[in-house]
Steps between C-alpha positions, in 0.01 A plus 500: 500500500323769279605730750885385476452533123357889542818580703727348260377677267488829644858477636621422143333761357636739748878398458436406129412883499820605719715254329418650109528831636843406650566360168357776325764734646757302480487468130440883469754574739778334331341698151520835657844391682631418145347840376655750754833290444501544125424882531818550762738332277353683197476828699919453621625401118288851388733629764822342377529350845816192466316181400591301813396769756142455269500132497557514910194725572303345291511197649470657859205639392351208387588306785337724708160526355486136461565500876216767585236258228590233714433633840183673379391141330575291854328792679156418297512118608472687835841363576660731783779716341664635751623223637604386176662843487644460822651134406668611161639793673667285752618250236634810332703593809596122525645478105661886536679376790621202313566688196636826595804434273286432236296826618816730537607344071139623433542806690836607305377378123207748539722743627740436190223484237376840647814707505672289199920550659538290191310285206524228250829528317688720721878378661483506829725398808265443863472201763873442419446404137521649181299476134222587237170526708292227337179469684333726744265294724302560798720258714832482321745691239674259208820651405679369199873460568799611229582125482112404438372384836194584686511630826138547688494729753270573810365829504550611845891358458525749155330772697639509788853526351682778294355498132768606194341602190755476187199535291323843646679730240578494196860587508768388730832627629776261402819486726847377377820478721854502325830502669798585320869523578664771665792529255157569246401839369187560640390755184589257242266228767212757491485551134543126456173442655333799407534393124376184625130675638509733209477218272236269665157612333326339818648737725309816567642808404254661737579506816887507350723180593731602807887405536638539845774420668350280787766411741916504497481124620810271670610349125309738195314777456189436457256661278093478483301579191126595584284437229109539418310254287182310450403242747426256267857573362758508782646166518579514193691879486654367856702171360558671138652772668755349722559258213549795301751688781727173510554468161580880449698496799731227392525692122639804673726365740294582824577247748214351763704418825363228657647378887829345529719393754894562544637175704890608643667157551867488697672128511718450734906359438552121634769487759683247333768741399385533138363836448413452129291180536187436695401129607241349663594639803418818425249682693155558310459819336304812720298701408606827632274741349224554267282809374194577213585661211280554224 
C-alpha cells in the first residue's frame, strides 16, 4: 500500500511538473502572442498601411502564435504532435474542400484590400450592380444603392467581373446629346449651347467644353456637348444643362423633332351608284403607304 502511495506520488509530481510547465507556456505564450501582435499593428499604422489590411494581419498573426503555444504546450504533456499535426492538417483539407467558396471570397478580399481598385465612399458599378462602396470585408463588399438599399457582395463575384470606378478622379467628362431640326441653323444651335457651358460655373474651363456635330441622323441633327467637371458635381451640370438647352431652345424658336408617322388612307366609292355618299357598304379604308419623317 505504502508502495502504491510512493508511486502516486511520484507520478503526480512528474505530470504536476509537465502540466505547470504546459501551463506555464501557455499563459506566456498567449502574452508574447499578444505582444508581437500589438507591435505589427503599431509597426503598419507608423507605415500608414489602410486600417483593415492592419486589422487582418494582426489577427493572422495572432492566430498563429497562439497555434505554435499550443502545439509546444501539448508537446510537454509528451502528447505526440505530429499526429496531431497530421490530423488538423487533414481536417484542414476536409473544411477547404467544403469551403472553397468561402476560400476563393477570402482569397479575392485580400487581394482587394492589397491593391485597393476602390475604397469606402467611392461609386462604383461591378458584379452587375452599382453604388457607394460601404464596407470592405474579408468575405463580402456592401454597396449602398442611389435609392438606399444594401447590396452585399461576394468577393470572388466583384472580382472576377469588370470593376467601374466613377470615383478614381476627381473630374469627369460629361456627355450631352441634342438633336435639332434640319430646317434649324446649326450656328445659331452651337452658340445656343455654348452660352449655355460658358455660363455654368461647375463646368471646367480647362480642358475647354467641346460642341460637335455628332451625327446627321434619320429625323434631326444631332449635336453633343462634351463637358469636364467635378465628380462629385456631374449629375447635377448633366440635368441643369439639358433643362437649360430646352428652355432656350423653345425661346429661340429651335425646334426638337421627335418621330412621327405619315398614315396615307384611300376609301373606296360604294357601288350603289352614289358617288358622293359612302354607306356601310363601303370597303374599309387601306393603308397604302406610310414613311418617318422627323
Amino acid at each position: 500500500m505504502e508502495g502504491l502511495l510512493m508511486k502516486l506520488q511520484e507520478m503526480a509530481a512528474f505530470y504536476g511538473i509537465k502540466i505547470l510547465a504546459a501551463v506555464v507556456i501557455l499563459v506566456l505564450g498567449r502574452w508574447v502572442a499578444k505582444g508581437i501582435s500589438k507591435v505589427t499593428e503599431r509597426f503598419l499604422n507608423n507605415g500608414k498601411v489602410d486600417p483593415t489590411i492592419v486589422s487582418f494581419v494582426e489577427h493572422l498573426t495572432y492566430i498563429a502564435l497562439m497555434a505554435f503555444v499550443v502545439l509546444a504546450a501539448l508537446a510537454q504533456l509528451g502528447i505526440q504532435t505530429t499526429s496531431f499535426i497530421a490530423i488538423i492538417g487533414a481536417a484542414g483539407l476536409a473544411i477547404g474542400l467544403a469551403l472553397q467558396g468561402s476560400l476563393a471570397n477570402f482569397a479575392a478580399g485580400f487581394l482587394m484590400i492589397i491593391f485597393k481598385p476602390f475604397k469606402a465612399g467611392d461609386y462604383i458599378e461591378g458584379a452587375g450592380v452599382a453604388g457607394t462602396v460601404d464596407k470592405i470585408q474579408v468575405f463580402t463588399t456592401t454597396l449602398k444603392t442611389p435609392d438606399n438599399k444594401l447590396v452585399i457582395i461576394p468577393n470572388a463575384k466583384i472580382m472576377g467581373d469588370n470593376i467601374v470606378n466613377y470615383s478614381a478622379h476627381e473630374t469627369r467628362r460629361v456627355d450631352m446629346l441634342f438633336g435639332v431640326s434640319y430646317q434649324d441653323d446649326i450656328d445659331k444651335v452651337r452658340k445656343i449651347l455654348r452660352n449655355i457651358v460658358d455660363s455654368d460655373h461647375r463646368i471646367l474651363k480647362d480642358p475647354e467644353a467641346m460642341i460637335i456635330v455628332k451625327a446627321l441622323a434619320d429625323s434631326s441633327v444631332n449635336f453633343e456637348v462634351r463637358a469636364w467637371a467635378k465628380t462629385s458635381e456631374y449629375w447635377g451640370v448633366y440635368f441643369d444643362t439639358v433643362e437649360k438647352a430646352k428652355k432656350q431652345f423653345d425661346a429661340q424658336g429651335v425646334s426638337i423633332p421627335f418621330p412621327q408617322r405619315d398614315v396615307h388612307v384611300y376609301q373606296h366609292r360604294a357601288n350603289h351608284g352614289q358617288e358622293s355618299a359612302v354607306d356601310e357598304s363601303d370597303e374599309m379604308p387601306v393603308v397604302l403607304g406610310a414613311s418617318d419623317a422627323g
